[in-house]
N, C-alpha and C positions, 0 to 999 in steps of 0.2 A: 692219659688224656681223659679229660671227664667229660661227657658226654649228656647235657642237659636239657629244659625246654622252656624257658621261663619266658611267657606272655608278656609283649609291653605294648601301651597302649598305642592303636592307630588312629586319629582324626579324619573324618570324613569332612572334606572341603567343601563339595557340593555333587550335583546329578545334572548331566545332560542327557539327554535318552532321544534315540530315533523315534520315528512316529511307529506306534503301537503297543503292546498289553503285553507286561512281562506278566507270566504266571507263577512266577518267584520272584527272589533277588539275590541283585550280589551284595554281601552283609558289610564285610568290612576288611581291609588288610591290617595282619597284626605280624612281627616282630618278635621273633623267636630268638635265644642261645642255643645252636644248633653244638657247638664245641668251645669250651672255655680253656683256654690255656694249651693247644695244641701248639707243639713244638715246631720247628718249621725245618729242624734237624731228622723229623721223622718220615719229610719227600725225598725221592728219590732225586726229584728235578725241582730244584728249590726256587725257576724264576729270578723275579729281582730281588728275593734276599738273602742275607745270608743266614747258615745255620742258628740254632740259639735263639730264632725270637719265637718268643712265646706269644698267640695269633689268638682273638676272638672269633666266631663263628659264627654270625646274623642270617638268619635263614627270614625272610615275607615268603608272609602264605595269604592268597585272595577265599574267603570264607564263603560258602553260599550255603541257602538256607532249604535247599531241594537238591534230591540227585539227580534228579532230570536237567538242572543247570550245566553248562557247557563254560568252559573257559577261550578264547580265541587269541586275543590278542594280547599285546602290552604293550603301550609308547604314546607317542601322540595324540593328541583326543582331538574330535571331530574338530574342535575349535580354530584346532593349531596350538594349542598347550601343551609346550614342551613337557618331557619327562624329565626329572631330575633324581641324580643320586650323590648323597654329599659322606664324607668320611669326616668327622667331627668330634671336638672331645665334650665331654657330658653337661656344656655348658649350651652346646647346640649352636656355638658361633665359630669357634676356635678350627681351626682347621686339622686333621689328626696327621698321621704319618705315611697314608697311604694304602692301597688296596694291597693283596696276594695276589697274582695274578702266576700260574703254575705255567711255565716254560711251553710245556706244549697242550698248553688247554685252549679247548673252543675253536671258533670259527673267524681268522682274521683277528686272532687276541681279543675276539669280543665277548669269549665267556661264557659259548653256550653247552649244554649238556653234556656234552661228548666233545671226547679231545677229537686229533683229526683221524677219521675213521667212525664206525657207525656206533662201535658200543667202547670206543676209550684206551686206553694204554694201560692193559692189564700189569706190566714195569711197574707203574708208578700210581698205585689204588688209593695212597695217603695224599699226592699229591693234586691227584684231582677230586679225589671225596672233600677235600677242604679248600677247595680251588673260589674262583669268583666267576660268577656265570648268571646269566639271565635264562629262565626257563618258560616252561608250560607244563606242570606237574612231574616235570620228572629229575631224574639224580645223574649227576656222571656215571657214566660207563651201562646206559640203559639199554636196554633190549629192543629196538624197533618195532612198532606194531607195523603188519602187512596189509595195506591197502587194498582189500577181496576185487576190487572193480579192475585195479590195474593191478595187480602184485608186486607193487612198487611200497616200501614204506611210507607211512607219513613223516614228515620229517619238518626240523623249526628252522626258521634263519630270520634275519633282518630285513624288514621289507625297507623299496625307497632306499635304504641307501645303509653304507659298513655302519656295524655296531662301534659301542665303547671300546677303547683300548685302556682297559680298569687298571694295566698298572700305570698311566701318564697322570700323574695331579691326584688332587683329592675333592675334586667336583665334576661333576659330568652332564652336562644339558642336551638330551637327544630331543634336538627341533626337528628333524626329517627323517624320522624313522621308527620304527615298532619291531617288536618281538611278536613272530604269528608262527601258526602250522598253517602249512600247505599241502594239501587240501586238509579245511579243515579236521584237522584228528583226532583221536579218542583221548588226547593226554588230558586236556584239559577240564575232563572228568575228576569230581568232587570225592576224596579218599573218605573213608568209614567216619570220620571226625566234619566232612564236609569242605575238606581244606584242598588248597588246590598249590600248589610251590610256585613261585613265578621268580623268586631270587636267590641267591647266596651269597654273602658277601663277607671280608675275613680281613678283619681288620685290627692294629695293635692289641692289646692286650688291653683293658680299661676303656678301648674309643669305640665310636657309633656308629652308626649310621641312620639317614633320615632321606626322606626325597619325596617327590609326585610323580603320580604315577595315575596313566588314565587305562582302564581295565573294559576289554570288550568282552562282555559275556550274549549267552541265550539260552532257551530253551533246546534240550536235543532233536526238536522238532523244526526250530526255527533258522533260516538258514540264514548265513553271513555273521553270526552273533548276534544281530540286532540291536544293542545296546551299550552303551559306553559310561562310564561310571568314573569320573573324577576321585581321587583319594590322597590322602597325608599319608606319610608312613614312618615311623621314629623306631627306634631302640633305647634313646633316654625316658624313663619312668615319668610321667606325668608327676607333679611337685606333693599333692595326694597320696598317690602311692607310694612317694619316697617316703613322707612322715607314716606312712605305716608301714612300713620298711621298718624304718627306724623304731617304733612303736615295738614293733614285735623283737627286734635285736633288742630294747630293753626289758622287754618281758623276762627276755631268756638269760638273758647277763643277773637279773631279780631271783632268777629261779636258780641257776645255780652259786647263789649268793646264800641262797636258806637253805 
């Protein structure tokens, strides 16, 4: 299994914001190759498929530009602007083959951090490290932060109403509900790089993913999040980047030519 990280461009669509003075921002979500060519022969609990397919591995991450920035939520935006997540081959219309979705991962089939129980199915490490899951900074099989006020962890679900069932179809439009911590929690904290994980998603071998996504951040001072952030989000290379893609594959086919 190769284990990779290659940046592909995110589109920002537009900004809705509450009333008030963010002292940061949230920057932008980009589209990562978290796993290229993982085996689906190497989970223990292979879900709906079978052995032998070879699976890509799309990780989004929400960027901000301060460590005092907080992550909160994901789904719905103040508008009522669905979230969308599509499975697509690299034409961005085509419909692909369908999400991973690991047997016993998430909450309700909907894919969150942790299988059922607080830190995952230690069995099955391959199966949910590469599983499909909507987050707030964190990885299957995480460690619970403790709540000091209640000694309760904090912990994420779907508000409003059940999450995706990521293996059914290859599009998913969440009109009445979000991805949040309750009570707001530490996850949503910006890593060394400023990146915050909000998805993972693990699809054929060569196919994508793309969607909107409305992102509530704030200040670690400012309560509720405060703000809400409309965004694109793709895995196909802007048409730019392909020709220097391609640019640079001929550079190197010239070089070991001479």
């Amino acid at each position: 299994m190769n284990k990779s990280s290659v940046p592909a461009m995110a589109g920002v669509c537009g900004v809705s914001l509450f009333a008030g003075t963010a002292s940061a921002d949230f920057v932008m979500l980009t589209v990562e190759l978290f796993a290229n060519n993982w085996n689906t022969s190497d989970a223990e609990f292979d879900g709906n498929l079978p052995d032998g397919n070879l699976r890509d591995v799309w990780r989004v991450y929400a960027h901000f530009d301060d460590p005092s920035d907080r992550m909160t939520a994901i789904g719905v935006g103040v508008d009522g602007t669905p979230m969308t997540v599509e499975n697509v081959l690299a034409d961005g219309v085509t419909p692909g083959s369908g999400l991973y979705e690991a047997l016993f991962g998430g909450w309700l089939d909907g894919g969150g951090p942790s299988a059922k129980g607080t830190t995952g199915w230690t069995m099955n490490p391959t199966g949910l490290t590469y599983d499909t899951y909507m987050t707030i900074g964190n990885e299957a099989g995480y460690t619970p932060v403790i709540n000091p006020k209640t000694g309760n962890p904090y912990t994420f679900g779907w508000g409003f109403h059940n999450g995706p069932n990521w293996a059914d179809g290859t599009s998913w439009v969440m009109d009445n509900t979000v991805f949040i911590t309750f009570p707001a929690g530490p996850y949503g904290e910006p890593d060394a790089d400023g990146r915050v994980l909000v998805g993972q998603f693990n699809v054929a071998d060569g196919e994508h993913i793309q969607g909107f996504a409305n992102i509530q951040w704030g200040n670690v001072g400012l309560a509720g999040g405060g703000f809400v952030t409309e965004v694109f989000f793709t895995s196909i290379p802007a048409p730019g980047t392909l020709a220097l893609l391609g640019l640079a594959g001929l550079a190197g086919f010239r070089r070991r030519r001479s």
